[in-house]
N, C-alpha and C positions, 0 to 999 in steps of 0.2 A: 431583646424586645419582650413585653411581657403577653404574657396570654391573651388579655384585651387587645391589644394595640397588632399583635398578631391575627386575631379577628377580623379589625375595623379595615385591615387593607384587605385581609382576600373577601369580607362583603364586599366592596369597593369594586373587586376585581371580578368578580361577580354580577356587579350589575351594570357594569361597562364591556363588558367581552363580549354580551350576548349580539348587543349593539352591530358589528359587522354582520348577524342573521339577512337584517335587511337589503346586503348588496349581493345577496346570490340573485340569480336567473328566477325572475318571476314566470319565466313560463317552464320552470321546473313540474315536473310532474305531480300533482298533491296526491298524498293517500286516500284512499277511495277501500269503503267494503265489499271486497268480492260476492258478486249475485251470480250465485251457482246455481245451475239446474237441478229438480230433484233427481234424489240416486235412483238406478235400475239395482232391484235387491235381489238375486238369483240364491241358489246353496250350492252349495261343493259339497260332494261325498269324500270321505276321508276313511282311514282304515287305523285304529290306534286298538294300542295292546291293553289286556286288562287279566284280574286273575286269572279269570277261566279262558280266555286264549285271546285270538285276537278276532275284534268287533265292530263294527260301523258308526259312523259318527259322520254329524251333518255341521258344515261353516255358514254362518252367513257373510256373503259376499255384494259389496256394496260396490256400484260403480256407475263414476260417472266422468260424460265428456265433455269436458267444460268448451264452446267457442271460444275464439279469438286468444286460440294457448299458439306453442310453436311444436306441438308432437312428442311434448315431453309426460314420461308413465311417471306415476306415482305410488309405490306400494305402501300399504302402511298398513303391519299386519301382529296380529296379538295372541300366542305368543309369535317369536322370531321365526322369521320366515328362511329357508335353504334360496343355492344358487335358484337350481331348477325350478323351484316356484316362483320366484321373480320372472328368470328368462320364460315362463308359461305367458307369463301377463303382459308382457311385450311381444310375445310371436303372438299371443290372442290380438291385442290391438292391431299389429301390421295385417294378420289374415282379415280382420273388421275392414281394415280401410279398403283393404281389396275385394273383396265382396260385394263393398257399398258401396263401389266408389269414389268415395268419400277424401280425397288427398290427406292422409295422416298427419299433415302438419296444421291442417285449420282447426286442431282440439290440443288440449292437455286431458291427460286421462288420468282419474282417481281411484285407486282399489282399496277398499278397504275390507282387511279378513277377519273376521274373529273366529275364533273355533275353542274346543274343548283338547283338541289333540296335545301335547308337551313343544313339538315341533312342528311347524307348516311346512312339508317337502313333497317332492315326487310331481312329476306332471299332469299327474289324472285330471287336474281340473281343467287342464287347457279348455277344452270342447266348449264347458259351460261360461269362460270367463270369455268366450270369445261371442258364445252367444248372447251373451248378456252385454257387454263391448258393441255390437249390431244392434241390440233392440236401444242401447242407449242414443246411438249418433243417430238411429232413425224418429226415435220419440217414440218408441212404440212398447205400452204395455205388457208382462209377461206373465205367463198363466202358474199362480206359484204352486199347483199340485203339481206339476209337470218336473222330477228332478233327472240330471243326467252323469253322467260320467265318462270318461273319456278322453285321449290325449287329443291336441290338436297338430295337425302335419303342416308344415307352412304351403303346403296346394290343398288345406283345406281339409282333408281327410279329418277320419277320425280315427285315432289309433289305440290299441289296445291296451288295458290296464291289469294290475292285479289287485284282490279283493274284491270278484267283482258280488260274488252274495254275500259276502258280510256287508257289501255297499248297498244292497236290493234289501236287504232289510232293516236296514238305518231309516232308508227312503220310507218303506212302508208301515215303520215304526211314528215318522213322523207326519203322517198321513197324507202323502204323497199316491196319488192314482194311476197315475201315468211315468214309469222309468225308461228312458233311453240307455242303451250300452252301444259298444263297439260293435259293429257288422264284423262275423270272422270268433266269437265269441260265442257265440249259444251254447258251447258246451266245456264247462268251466271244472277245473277240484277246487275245492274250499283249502282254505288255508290250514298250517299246524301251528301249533306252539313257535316254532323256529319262523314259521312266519316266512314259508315256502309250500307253494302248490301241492297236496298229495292226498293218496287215495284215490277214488273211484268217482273218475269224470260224473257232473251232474248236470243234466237237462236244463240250462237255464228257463225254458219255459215254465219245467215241473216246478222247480223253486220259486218262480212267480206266483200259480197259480195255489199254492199250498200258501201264501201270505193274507189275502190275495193281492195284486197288485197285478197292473196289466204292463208288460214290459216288449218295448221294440227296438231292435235293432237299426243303427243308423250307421253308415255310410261316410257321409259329407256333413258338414256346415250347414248348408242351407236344409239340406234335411231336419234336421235340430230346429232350426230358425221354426220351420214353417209347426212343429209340435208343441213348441213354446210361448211362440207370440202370435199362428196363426196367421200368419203374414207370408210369403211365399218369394222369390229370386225367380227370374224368368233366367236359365242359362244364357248367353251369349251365343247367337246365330252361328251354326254350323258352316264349317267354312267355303260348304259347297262343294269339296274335292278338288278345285283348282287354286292351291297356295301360290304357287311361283308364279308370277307375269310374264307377260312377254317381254315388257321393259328389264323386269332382272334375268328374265335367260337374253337376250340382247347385249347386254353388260357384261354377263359372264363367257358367254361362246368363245369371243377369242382367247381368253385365258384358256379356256381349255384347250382350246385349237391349238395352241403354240405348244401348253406344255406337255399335250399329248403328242405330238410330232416329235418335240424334244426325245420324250421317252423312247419313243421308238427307235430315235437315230443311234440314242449313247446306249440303250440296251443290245443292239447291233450289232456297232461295234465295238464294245464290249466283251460281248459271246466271240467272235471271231477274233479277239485278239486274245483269249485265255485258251481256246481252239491251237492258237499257234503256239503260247508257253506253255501249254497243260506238262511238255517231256521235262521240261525245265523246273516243274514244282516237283515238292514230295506230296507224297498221295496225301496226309490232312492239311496242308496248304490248297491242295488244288479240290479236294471234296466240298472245305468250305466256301469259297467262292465258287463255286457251283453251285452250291444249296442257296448263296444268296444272290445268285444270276437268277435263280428258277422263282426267288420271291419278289424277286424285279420283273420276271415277264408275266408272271401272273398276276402282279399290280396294272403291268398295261391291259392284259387280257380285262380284265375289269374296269380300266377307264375307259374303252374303246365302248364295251354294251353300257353306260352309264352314258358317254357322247353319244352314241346311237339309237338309244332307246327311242320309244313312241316318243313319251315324254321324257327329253333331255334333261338329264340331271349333270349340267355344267361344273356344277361345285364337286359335286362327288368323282368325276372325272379330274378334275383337277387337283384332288387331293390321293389319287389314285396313281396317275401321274407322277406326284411328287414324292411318294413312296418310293418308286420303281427308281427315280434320281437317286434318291441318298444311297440306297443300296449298290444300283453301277457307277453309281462315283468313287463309291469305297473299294467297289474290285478294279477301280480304274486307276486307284492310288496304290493298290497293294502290285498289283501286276506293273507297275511302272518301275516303283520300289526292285522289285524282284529282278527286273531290265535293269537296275542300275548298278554300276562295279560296285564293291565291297567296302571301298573307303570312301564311296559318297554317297551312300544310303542316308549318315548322318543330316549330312547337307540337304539332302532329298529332302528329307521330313520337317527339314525348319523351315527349307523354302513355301513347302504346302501350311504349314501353320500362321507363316508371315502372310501370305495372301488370302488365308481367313479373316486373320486379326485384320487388314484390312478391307477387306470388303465389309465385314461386318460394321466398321467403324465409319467410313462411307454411306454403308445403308442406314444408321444411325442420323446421320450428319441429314442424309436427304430426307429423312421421317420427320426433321426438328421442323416445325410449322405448327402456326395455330388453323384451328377447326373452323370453317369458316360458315357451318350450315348442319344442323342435325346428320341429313343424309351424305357431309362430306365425311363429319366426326367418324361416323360408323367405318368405312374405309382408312381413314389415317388413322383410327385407334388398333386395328387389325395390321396397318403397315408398322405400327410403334411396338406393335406385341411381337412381332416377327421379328424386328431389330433388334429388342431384347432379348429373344432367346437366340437369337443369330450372336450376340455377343458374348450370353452366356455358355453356348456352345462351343464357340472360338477358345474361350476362358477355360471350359471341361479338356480339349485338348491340349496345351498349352499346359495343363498339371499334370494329365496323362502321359507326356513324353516325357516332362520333368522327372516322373518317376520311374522313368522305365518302360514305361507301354507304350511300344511304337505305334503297334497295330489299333489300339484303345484312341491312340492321341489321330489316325487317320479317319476312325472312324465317326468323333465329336468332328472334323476338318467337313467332312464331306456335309456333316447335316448342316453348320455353319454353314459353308458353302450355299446350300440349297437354301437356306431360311434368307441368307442376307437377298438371293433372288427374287423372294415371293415378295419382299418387300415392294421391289418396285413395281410388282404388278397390282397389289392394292393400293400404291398411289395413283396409280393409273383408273383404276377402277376409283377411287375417291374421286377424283376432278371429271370423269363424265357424269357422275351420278348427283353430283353436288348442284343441284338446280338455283333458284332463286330463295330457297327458303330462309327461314329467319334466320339472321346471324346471330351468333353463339354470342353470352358476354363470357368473358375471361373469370371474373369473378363468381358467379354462377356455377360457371365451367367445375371451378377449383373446389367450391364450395358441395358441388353434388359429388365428388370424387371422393371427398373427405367424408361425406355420409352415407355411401357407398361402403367405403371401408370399416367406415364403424359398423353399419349393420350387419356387411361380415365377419367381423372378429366378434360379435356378439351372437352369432349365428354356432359360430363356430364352436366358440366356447361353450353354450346349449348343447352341442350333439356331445362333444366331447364327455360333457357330466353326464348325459342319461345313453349314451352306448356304454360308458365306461362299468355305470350301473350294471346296465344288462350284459357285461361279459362281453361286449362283441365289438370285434377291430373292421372298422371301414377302408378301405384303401382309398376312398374319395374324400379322406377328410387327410392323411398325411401321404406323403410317396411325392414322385415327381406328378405334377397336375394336379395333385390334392391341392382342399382349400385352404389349409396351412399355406404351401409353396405358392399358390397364387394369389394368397394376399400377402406375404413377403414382397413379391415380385412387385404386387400392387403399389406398396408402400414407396419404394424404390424408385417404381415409375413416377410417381405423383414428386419424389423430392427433384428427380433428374429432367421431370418438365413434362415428361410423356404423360400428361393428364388427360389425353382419350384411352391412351391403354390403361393407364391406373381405373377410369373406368370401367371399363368393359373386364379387366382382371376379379375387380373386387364383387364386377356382376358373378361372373364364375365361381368365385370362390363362396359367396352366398349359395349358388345353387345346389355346389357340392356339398357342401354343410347340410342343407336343406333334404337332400336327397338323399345321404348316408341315415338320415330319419327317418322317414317317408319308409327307405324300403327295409328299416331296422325289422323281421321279425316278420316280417310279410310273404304269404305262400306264394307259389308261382303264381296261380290264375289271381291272387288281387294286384300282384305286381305290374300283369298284361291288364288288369283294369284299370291301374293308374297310369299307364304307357298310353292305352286308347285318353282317357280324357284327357291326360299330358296334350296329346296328339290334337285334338279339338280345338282346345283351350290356346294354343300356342297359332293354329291356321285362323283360329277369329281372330286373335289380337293381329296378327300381319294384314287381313282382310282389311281388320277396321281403321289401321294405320293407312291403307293405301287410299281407301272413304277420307281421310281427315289432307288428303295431299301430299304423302309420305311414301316413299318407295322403299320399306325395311333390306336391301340388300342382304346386311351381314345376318337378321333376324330369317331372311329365306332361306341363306347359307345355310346355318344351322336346323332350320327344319327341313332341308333338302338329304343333308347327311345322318339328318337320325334316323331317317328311313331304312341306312344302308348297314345298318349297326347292330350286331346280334345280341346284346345281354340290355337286359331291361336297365340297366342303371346306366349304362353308357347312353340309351335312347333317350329316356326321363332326362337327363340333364340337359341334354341338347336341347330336346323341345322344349324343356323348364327357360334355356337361354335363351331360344327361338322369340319366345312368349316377352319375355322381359326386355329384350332389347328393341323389340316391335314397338314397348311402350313409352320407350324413353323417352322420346319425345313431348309427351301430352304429360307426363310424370314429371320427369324433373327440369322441365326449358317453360314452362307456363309460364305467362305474363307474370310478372312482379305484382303482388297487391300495394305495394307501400310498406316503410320499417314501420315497424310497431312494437312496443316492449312489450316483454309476458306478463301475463299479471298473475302467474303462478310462479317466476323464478327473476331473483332480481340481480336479473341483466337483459342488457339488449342481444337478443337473437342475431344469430351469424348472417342471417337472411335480410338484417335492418342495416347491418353495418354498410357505409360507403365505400365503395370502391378506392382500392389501396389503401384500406384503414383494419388495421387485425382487430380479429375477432377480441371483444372482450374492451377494446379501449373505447374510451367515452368519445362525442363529436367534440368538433374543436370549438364550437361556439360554448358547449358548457364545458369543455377543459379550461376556456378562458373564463369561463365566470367564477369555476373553481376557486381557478386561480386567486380571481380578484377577492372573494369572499378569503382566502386564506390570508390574505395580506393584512386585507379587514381583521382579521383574527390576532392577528401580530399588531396591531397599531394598537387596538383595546386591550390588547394584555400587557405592553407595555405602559401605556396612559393608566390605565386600574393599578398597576404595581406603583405610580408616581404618586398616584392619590392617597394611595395606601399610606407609604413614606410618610406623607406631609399628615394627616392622619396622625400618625403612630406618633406623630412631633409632638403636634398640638395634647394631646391625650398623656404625653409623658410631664408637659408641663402643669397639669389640670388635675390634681389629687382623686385617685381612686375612689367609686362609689362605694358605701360600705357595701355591699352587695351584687351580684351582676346584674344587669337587666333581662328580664323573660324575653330572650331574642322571639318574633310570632316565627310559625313555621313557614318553610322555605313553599312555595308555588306548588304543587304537584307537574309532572314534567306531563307536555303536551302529551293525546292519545296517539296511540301507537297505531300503524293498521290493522284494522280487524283483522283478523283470523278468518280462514274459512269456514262456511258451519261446518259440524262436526262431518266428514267426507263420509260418504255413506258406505257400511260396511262391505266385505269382499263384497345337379346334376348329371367309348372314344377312342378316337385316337390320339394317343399319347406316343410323345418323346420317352425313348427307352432310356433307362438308369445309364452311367456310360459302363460300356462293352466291359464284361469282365476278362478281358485278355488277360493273363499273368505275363509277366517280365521276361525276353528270353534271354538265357546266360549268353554272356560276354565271350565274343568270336576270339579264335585262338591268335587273333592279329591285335588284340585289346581295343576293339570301334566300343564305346559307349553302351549301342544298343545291341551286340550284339545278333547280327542280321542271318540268319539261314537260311541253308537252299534243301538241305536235307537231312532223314533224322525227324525226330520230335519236335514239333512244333506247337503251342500254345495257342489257338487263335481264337475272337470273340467271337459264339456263337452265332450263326446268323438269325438272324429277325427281322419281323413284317416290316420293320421301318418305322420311322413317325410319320402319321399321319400331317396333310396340314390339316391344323384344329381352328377352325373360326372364333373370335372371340366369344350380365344380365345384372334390380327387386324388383322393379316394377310389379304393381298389381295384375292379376287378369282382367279381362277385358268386363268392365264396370256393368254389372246387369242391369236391363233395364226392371224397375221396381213394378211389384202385379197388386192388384189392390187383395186388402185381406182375403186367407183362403176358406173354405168349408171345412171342418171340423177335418183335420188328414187323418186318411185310411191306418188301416194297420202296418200293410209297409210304403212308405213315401213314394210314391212313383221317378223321385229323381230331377 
């Protein structure tokens, strides 16, 4: 075919293909120019190296919250930006919506950075990208002499930086009046060349006033807020001092009544039956079961004054309680063990692992139910977390004996044991507690589970980069009960169906991420000052849950037992959980507004899609229209390819023009959708590791495990026991907004 007649069909084919356009879905969505809000333009102080050492440098940071987005952040930052300032701009926005109130999914958020630095990294901007994140979703102007610096903590704090005078004089360079830093900071060394602290500490005041510039120390978020945009957060109503009701200690009594009775009995006898073999062990067989009889009666000694108290702390008794179990269960298997002739000790031990493996798997079976009410969820998500580590625990003995360790594999048996029990009693506790309230959907359900778990593995991933920075290892972010292992666990839950524990796990492992920050680097007395607001903060939100017609059960749980908890990070977490699961209801079960697609990312949100339809696939009315338009597509390329042909006929029998014809130019292809304008610039009680028992050699009759009566004996340590652990993002409890403030003092009054 020659050149021409090669032409004249795919014209042809070209102006009949477009043809099937006409049969898509006219009520397809048309492109539309996004009307964005103007940006809130704050600065970021920054620290970058130059000959003479290192210097201060100021970003402009441009941000805004667009309505009607799905909660999706935007960075877009010049030059490249590291992990940790990304993850800054995402915990800035989640601390924003809590603060404000504000549910994080009614905006899409826009950052844009510019700077002079080589690289944008490091968290110090947090503070300011979250202040400026709040003055955007509120519409409220900000006062641009005013610059700040500072990490932000996901409860809000402000946490501490380095550089902080090379940053106080960037500020005062760029005629900035007023500087915020970190509270905990007023006395700073300047940087070296190496671009590490050193030399002779300086009076951050004196450096001020030698610029001049007037510089105060901040605290919290809303402290910031109220220097910048003159606007001010009323805290959340103190909780009064009375957390728990009498509906949840009603609900909890008899848990405690039984498994404090319990304790008593098998602690007992117990004592009296180790009384009677004590002749019968060797002395480190019998010392240890002693030592862990004596951390079993002193578990009841402490459930008994937690039952008895003025005010009855039910939960704490009953996790008191269940301590005292695992421990004389396991001197209830070892001393049984030891009663048993020498060639059936084997048999002993698989018999006791078969009736874990079962009951565990039992307790399992009677957890599988769906949620049928907020206040049932909280109860069967707390019976599904028990099942799983009752399975898991069954599973730690079972490898234990596999390899050797009798005593290791009795000791995973007995906490199995005890966990596959607590099961039933938080179903129990779920079906009184489960009033009339709204039924849960399924889809929803699954849907806040899965966003749960991304914002903790995004949490997680943040502490990891900036501890990892500073040198410093968390045990609440890996180990057994880190947020590592409980968003594992999470994950698992959610594929095996237990989607109230996948919840309430991946609330956990948020918290612990969260809190392994929080107290990164912090002295004792700010640590007891983030314990107290912890503390506050967590009895409002169950207050105002029980105002809204919610009985937070497992959220009083957990502020009943951080009371009882001696290290500030084991407390912090619990009330951080207390807090968040109080919320969950008003947070993630809120009426449906209707699907709607984003109009900053093109697809339909997981929150628009229909029930039993995955995320990401189109509805079926425009799958069918798809369809039909593609067919269309197929008929005109066929028909233009026929045309072409008969074309390409007629033209071969038709004598070439001495020349070709000036073909006009082709249409310009329809507009595109606008672009955005340019986005305006920038954490107990824990389940112990299993027992490190070692192996003991093989008895002179050849049994397997090996079983002695006397002689050297290996046994695992004893310990407190695992406690039981109550199953959190939820925001804090939403402030009510104070109209603008008076010009704030020199230190914020809080």
């Amino acid at each position: 075919m020659r050149p021409a007649e090669a032409f004249s069909a795919l014209l042809v084919l070209l102006l009949v293909a477009p043809l099937p356009a006409f049969a898509q879905d006219a009520s397809a969505p048309r492109a539309t120019t996004l009307q964005l809000p103007a940006p809130t333009v704050v600065h970021a102080l920054a620290v970058a190296e130059s000959p003479s050492g290192f210097v201060g440098s100021v970003s402009n940071v441009s941000i805004i919250a667009a309505p009607g987005g799905t909660g999706h952040v935007f960075v877009d930052t010049q030059p490249l930006a590291q992990v940790d300032a990304q993850g800054s701009a995402r915990l800035a926005v989640r601390v924003a919506s809590a603060v404000t109130g504000i549910p994080l999914q009614e905006h899409d958020y826009f950052f844009v950075i510019r700077t002079e630095a080589p690289v944008i990294g490091g968290p110090s901007a947090g503070g300011i990208l979250t202040v400026g994140t709040i003055a955007a979703l509120e519409g409220w102007p900000v006062n641009a002499s005013v610059m700040m610096t500072g990490t932000i903590n996901p409860d809000g704090g402000i946490g501490p930086i380095g550089g902080l005078l090379e940053k106080i004089s960037a500020a005062a360079a760029e005629g900035a009046t007023l500087f915020l830093f970190p509270e905990g900071q007023e006395e700073v060394a300047p940087l070296t060349r190496s671009g590490a602290p050193q030399g002779a500490p300086v009076q951050v005041a004196d450096h001020c006033a030698r610029l001049p510039i007037r510089c105060v120390a901040v605290a919290t978020v809303e402290d910031a807020v109220r220097y910048v945009t003159g606007h001010a957060f009323e805290p959340p109503a103190p909780s009064g001092g009375q957390v728990t009701s009498a509906d949840y200690r009603a609900l909890m009594r008899p848990l405690a009544e039984n498994l404090t009775q319990g304790a008593h009995a098998l602690v007992a006898d117990v004592s009296q039956r180790l009384d009677a073999q004590s002749r019968n062990l060797n002395s480190q067989v019998r010392q240890d079961l002693t030592d862990r009889l004596g951390v079993a009666t002193r578990a009841v000694v402490q459930a008994d004054a937690a039952f008895g108290a003025a005010e009855p702390r039910y939960y704490t008794a009953s996790s008191r309680s269940f301590q005292a179990n695992v421990q004389a269960r396991y001197v209830d298997y070892v001393l049984h063990l030891f009663a048993t002739l020498s060639g059936g000790r084997d048999a002993f031990v698989r018999g006791i692992l078969d009736d874990a493996d079962q009951r565990a798997q039992d307790a399992a079976a009677t957890a599988t139910q769906p949620a049928r009410s907020v206040s049932h969820l909280e109860g069967l998500g707390a019976a599904q977390e028990r099942a799983t580590e009752a399975g898991r625990s069954a599973a730690s003995a079972r490898g234990a004996y596999d390899s050797g360790d009798a005593l290791a594999a009795l000791q995973w048996a007995a906490q199995s044991r005890e966990r596959s029990a607590s099961v039933a009693w938080w179903l129990d506790i779920a079906d009184r507690a489960s009033g009339p309230g709204r039924v849960l959907d399924p889809v929803t359900l699954n849907r806040t589970a899965r966003d749960l778990i991304d914002t903790a593995r995004e949490s997680l991933v943040y502490a990891q980069v900036l501890l990892q920075e500073e040198g410093v290892n968390s045990a609440l972010l890996t180990g057994t009960d880190g947020a590592a292992d409980l968003l594992d666990r999470a994950e698992a839950d959610l594929q095996r169906g237990f989607v109230p524990a996948a919840v309430f796990e991946a609330m956990q492992a948020e918290v612990r991420a969260s809190t392994a920050l929080e107290l990164a680097g912090a002295s004792e007395a700010l640590q007891e000052s983030k314990l107290d607001r912890a503390r506050e903060r967590a009895g409002a939100a169950i207050v105002s849950a029980r105002e809204a017609g919610l009985e937070p059960v497992l959220a009083q749980s957990n502020f009943e037992f951080a009371g009882d908890l001696t290290t500030p990070e084991d407390g912090l977490a619990f009330y951080n959980t207390a807090r968040n699961v109080a919320r969950l209801g008003r947070d993630f079960f809120a009426p449906a507004s209707g699907a709607r697609l984003s109009r900053f990312v093109g697809f339909t949100p997981a929150a628009a899609q229909p029930a039993g339809q995955p995320p990401g696939s189109a509805p079926a009315a425009t799958s069918a229209g798809s369809a039909l338009a593609g067919m269309a597509f197929l008929v005109g390329a066929v028909l233009g390819v026929a045309l072409g042909v008969l074309v390409a006929v007629a033209l071969r029998r038709t004598p070439p023009a001495p020349r070709a014809p000036a073909w006009p130019p082709l249409p310009p292809p329809p507009p595109a959708l606008a672009p955005p304008p340019a986005a305006p610039s920038e954490e107990p009680a824990q389940d112990p590791p299993a027992p490190p028992a070692p192996r003991v050699p093989p008895d002179r009759n050849g049994h397997g495990h090996g079983w002695q009566e006397s002689g050297a004996s290996s046994l695992p340590p004893a310990s407190p026991g695992p406690g039981a652990r109550p199953p959190e993002r939820p925001a804090p409890q939403p402030p009510r907004k104070v109209p603008p403030a008076s010009p704030p003092p020199d230190e914020p009054s809080g």
